[in-house]
C-alpha beads as a LAMMPS data file, in Angstrom:
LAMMPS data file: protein, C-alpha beads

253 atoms
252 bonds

1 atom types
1 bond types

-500.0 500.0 xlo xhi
-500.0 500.0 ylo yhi
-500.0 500.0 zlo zhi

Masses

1 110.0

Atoms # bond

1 1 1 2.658 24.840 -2.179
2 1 1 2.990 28.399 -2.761
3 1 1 3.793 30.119 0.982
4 1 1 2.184 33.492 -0.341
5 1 1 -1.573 32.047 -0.256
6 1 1 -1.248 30.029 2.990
7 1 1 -0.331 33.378 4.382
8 1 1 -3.299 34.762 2.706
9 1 1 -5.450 32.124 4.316
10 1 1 -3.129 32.522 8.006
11 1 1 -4.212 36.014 7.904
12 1 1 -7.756 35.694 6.825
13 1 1 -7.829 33.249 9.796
14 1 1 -6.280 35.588 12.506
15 1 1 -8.515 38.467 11.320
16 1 1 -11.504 35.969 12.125
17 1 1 -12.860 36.899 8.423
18 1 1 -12.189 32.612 7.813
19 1 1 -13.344 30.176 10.654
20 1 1 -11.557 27.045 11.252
21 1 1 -13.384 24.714 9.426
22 1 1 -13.493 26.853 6.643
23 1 1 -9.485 26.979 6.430
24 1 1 -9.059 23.626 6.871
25 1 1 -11.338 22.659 3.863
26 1 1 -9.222 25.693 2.288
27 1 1 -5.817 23.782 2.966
28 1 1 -6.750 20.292 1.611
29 1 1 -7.119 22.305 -1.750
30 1 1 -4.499 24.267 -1.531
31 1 1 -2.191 24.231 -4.964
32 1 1 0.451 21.602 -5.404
33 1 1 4.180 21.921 -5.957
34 1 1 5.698 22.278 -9.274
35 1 1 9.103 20.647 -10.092
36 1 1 8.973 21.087 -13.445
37 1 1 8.786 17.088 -14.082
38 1 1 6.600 16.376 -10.823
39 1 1 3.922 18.321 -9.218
40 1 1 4.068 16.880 -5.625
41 1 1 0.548 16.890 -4.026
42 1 1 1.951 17.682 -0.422
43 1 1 -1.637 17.897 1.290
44 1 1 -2.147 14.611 0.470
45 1 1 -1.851 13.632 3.932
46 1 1 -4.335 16.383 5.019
47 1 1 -6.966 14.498 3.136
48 1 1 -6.605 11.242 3.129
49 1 1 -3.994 10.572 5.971
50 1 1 -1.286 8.979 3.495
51 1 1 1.244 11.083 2.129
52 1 1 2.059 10.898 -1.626
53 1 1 3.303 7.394 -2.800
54 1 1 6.558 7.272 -5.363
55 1 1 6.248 4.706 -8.100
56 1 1 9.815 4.631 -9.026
57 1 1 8.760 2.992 -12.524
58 1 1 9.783 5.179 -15.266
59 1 1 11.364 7.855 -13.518
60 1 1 14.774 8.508 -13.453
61 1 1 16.891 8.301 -10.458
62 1 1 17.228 11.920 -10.432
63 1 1 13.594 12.568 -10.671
64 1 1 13.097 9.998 -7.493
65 1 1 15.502 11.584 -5.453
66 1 1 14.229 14.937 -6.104
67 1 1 10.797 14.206 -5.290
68 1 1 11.615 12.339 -2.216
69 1 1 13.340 14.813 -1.016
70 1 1 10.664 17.573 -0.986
71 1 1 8.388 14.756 0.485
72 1 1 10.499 14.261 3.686
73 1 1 10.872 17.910 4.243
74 1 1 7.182 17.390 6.043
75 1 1 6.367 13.820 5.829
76 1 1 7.187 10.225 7.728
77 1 1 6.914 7.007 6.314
78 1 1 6.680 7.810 2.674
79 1 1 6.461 5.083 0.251
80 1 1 8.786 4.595 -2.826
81 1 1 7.534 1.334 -4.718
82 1 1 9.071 -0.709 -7.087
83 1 1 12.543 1.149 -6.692
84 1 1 15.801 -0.974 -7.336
85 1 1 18.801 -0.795 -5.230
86 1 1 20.169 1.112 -7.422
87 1 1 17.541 3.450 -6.534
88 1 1 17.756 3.081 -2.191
89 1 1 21.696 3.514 -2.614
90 1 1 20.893 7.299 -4.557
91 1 1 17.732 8.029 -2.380
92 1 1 19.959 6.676 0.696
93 1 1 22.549 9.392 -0.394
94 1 1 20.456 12.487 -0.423
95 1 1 18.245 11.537 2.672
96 1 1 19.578 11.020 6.207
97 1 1 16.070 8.701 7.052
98 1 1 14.925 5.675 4.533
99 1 1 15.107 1.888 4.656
100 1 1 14.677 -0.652 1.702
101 1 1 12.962 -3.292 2.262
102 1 1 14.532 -5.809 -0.936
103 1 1 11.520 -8.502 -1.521
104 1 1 8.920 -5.896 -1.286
105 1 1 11.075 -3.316 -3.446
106 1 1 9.885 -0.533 -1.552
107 1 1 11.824 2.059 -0.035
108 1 1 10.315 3.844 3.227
109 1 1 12.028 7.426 3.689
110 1 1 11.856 8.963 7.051
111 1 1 10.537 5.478 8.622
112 1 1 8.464 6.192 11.855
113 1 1 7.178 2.959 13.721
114 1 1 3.417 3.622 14.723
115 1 1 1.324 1.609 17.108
116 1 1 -0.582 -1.121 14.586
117 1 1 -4.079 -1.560 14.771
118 1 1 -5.962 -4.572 14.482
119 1 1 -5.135 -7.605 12.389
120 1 1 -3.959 -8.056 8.699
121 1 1 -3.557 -11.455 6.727
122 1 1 -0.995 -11.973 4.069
123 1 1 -1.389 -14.840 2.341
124 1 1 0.751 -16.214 -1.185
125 1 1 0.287 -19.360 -3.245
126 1 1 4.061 -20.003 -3.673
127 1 1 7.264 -18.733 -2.544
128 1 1 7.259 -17.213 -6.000
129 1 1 4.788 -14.955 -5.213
130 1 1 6.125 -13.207 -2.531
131 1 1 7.598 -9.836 -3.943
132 1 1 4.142 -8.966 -4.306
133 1 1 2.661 -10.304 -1.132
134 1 1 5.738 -8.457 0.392
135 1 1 4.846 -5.542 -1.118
136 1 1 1.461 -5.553 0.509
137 1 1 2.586 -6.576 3.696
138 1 1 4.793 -3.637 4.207
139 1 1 2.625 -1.487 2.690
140 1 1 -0.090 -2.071 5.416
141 1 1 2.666 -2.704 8.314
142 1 1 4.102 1.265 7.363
143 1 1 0.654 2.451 7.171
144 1 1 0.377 0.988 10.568
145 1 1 -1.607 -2.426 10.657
146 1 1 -0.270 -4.996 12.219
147 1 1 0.578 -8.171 9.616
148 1 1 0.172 -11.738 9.894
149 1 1 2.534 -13.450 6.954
150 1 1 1.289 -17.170 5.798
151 1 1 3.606 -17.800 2.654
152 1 1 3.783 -21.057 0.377
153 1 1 0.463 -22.130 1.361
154 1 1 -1.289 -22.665 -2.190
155 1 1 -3.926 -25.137 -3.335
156 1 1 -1.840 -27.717 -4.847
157 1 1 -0.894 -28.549 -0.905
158 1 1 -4.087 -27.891 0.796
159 1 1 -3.445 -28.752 4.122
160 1 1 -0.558 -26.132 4.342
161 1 1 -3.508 -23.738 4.215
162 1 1 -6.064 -25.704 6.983
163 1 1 -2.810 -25.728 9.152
164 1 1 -3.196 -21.902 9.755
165 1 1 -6.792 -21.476 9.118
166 1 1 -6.994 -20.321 13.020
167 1 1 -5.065 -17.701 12.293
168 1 1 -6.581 -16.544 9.732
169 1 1 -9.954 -16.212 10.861
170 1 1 -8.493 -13.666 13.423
171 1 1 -7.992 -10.671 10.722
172 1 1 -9.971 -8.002 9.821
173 1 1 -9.027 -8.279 5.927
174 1 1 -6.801 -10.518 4.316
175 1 1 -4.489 -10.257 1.089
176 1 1 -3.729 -13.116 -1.156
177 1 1 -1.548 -13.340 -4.109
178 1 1 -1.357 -15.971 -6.177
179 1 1 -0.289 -16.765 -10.137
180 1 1 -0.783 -19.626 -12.039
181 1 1 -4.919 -20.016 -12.098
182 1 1 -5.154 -18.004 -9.035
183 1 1 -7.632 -20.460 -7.207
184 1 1 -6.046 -19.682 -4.072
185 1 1 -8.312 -16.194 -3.555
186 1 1 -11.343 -18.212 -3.727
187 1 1 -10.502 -21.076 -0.996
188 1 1 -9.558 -18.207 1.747
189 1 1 -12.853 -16.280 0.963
190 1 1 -14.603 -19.888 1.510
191 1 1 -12.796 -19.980 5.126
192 1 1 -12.745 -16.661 6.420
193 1 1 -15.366 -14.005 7.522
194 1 1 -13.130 -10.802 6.804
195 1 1 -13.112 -9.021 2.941
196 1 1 -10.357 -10.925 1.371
197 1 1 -8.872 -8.794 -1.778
198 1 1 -7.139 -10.982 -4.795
199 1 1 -3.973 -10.252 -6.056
200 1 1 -3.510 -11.904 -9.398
201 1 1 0.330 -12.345 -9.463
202 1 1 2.519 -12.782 -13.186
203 1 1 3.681 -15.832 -12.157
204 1 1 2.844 -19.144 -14.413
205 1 1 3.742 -20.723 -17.404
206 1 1 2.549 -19.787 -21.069
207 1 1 -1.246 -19.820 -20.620
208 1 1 -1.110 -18.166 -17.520
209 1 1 -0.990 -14.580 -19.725
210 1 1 1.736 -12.913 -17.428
211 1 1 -1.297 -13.263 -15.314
212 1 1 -4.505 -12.821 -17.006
213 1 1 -5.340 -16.499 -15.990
214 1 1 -5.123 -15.666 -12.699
215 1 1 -6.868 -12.546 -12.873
216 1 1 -9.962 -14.168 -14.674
217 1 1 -10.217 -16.799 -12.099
218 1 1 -10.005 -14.257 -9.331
219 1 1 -13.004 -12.231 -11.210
220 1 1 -15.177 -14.885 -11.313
221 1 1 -14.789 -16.382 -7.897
222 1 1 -17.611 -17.811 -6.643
223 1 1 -16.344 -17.264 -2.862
224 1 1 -18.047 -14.245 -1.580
225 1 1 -16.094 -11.164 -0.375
226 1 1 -13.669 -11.547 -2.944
227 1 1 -12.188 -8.656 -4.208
228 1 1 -9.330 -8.247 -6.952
229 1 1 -6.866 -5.420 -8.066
230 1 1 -4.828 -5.364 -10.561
231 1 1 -2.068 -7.735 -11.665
232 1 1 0.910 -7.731 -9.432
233 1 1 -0.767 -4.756 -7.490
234 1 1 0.606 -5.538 -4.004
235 1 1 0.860 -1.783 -3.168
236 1 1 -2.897 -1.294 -3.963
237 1 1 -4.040 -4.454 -1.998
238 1 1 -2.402 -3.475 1.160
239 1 1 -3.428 0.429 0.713
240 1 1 -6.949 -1.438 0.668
241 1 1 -6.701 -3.980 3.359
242 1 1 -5.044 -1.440 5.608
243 1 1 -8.059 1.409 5.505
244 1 1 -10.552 -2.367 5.985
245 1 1 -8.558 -2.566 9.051
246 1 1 -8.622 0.456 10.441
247 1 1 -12.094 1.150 9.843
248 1 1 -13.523 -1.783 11.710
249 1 1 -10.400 -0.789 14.719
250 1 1 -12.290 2.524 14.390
251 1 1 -15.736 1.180 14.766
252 1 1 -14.816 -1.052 17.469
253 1 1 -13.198 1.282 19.838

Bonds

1 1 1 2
2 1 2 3
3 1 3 4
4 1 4 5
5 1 5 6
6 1 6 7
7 1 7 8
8 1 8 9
9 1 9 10
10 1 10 11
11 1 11 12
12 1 12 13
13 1 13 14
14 1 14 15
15 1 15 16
16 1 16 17
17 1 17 18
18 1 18 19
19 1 19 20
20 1 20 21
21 1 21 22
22 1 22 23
23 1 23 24
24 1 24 25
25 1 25 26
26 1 26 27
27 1 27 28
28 1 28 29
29 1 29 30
30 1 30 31
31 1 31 32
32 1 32 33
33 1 33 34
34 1 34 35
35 1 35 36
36 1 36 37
37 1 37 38
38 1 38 39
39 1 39 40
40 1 40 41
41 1 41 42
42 1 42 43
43 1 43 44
44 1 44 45
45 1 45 46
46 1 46 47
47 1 47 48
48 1 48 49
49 1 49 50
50 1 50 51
51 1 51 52
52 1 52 53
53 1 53 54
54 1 54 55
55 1 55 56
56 1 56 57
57 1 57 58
58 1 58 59
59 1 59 60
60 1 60 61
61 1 61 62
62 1 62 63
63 1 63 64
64 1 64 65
65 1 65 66
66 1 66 67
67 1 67 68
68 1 68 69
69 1 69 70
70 1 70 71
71 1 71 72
72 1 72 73
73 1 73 74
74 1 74 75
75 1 75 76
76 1 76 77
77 1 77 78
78 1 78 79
79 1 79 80
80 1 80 81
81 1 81 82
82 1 82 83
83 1 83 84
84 1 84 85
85 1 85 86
86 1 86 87
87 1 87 88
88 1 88 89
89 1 89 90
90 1 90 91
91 1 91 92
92 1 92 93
93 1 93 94
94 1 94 95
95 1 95 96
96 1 96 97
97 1 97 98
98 1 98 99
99 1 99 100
100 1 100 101
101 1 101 102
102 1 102 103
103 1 103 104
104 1 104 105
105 1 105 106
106 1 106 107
107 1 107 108
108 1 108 109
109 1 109 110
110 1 110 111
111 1 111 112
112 1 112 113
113 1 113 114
114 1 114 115
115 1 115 116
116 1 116 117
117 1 117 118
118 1 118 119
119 1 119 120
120 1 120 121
121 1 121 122
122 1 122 123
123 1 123 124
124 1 124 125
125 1 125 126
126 1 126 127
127 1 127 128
128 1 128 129
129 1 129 130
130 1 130 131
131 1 131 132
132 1 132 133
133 1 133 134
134 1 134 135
135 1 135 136
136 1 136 137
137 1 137 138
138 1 138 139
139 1 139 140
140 1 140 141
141 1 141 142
142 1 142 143
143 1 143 144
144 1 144 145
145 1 145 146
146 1 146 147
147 1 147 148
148 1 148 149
149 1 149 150
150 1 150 151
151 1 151 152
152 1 152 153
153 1 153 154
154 1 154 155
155 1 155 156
156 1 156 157
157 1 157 158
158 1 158 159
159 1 159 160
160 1 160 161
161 1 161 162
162 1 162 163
163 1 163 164
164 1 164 165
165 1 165 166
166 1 166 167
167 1 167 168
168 1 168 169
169 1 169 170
170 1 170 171
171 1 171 172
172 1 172 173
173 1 173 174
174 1 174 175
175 1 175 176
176 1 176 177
177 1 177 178
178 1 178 179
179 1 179 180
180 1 180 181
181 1 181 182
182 1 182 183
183 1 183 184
184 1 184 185
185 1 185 186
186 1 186 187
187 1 187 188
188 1 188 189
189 1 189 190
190 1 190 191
191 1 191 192
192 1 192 193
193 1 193 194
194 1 194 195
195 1 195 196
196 1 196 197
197 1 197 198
198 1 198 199
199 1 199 200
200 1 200 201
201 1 201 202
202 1 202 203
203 1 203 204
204 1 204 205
205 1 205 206
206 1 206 207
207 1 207 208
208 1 208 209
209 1 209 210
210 1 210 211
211 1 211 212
212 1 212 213
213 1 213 214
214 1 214 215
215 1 215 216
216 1 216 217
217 1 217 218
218 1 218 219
219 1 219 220
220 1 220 221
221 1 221 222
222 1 222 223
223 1 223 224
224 1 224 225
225 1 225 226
226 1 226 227
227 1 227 228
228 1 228 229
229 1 229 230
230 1 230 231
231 1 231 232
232 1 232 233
233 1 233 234
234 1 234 235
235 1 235 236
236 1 236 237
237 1 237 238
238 1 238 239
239 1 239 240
240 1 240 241
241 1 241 242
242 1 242 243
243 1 243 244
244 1 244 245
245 1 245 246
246 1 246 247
247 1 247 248
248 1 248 249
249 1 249 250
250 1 250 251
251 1 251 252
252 1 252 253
């Protein structure tokens, strides 16, 4: 952000020629940062109460660092998804503050524990499908929901599922990711009150499509309160699940 107009604004403030309100719409549309290769939106947080997530995808390890680094200079609990461990040892160089959590492949940089709210379910097919429940479930736990886990619990063992149906009937939203025909997503939104949001995972054989099978069958559930993002989109599901959560915390208190 450039320092010269938030003094501008500051000023305007003090002078009482800008009211409150009227700076704080002011600062959530403030410019960005320029790197050169990144222009880091650091008022993200102003608006929408997340700071700027780092897909690590594509960019080089100097670019990563580099943009984490300007992050943490005013943000906790910043997420950098889908980063290697090649990645956490370079970002683990350059900043004091991060932890890598390996299944999920998400690095958190300046971690801050907050107080969870309410009640999140995440649920996966097969054991196979974990990376991306994981990525969900930390996703939503650093955002600061609290996280049920029920893993291995796909259709071609039913009962693993009825066993912790009790427990899943507690949550305000619940998360499941599944591959293969993804038929999983549909029997939770049969048992459960709460918005349940599909996760159509790459895992299958051949016809599966890297998971466009599961995908499809996701889409046309016939389960109501089914929702789907994209394919191997754990990040997105939680992001989802957690605001679910916290709006009906909100509405309850």
């Amino acid at each position: 952000m450039d320092s010269s107009l938030l003094r501008i604004l500051l000023e305007d403030l003090q002078k009482g020629e800008l009211d409150i309100d009227s700076a704080l719409r002011k600062l959530k549309t403030l410019p960005f940062e320029d790197l050169g290769y990144a222009r880091i939106d650091s008022h993200r947080c102003l608006r929408t109460g997340v700071s700027e997530v780092v897909l690590c995808a594509g960019k080089t390890i100097e670019q990563i660092v580099g943009i984490a680094q300007r992050i943490a200079q005013n943000h906790r609990n910043i997420l950098l998804t889908r980063a290697s461990k090649e990645v956490f040892t370079a970002v683990e160089a350059a900043i004091d503050s991060c932890q890598y959590h390996a299944t999920a492949r998400i690095i958190v940089v300046n971690p801050t524990r907050l107080n969870r709210l309410g009640k999140i379910a995440v649920v996966s097919a097969g054991t196979s499908d974990m990376p991306v429940a994981e990525e969900a479930a930390v996703t939503a736990e650093t955002l600061g929901s609290d996280v049920d886990r029920f893993y291995d619990v796909g259709v071609a063992g039913i009962h693993r599922l009825l066993h912790v149906c009790d427990d899943l009937m507690k949550a305000n939203a619940a998360v499941v990711a599944a591959g293969m025909e993804g038929a999983l997503a549909s029997v939770v939104g049969g048992l459960v009150a709460c918005p349940v949001i599909g996760v159509p995972t790459s895992v299958g054989y051949g016809a599966s499509f890297g998971g466009l099978a599961a995908l499809l069958g996701m889409l046309n559930s016939c389960a109501p309160g089914v929702s789907v993002v994209n394919i191997d989109n754990g990040f997105g599901a939680g992001y989802q699940a957690h605001l679910i959560n916290k709006a009906v915390c909100c509405a309850s208190s």
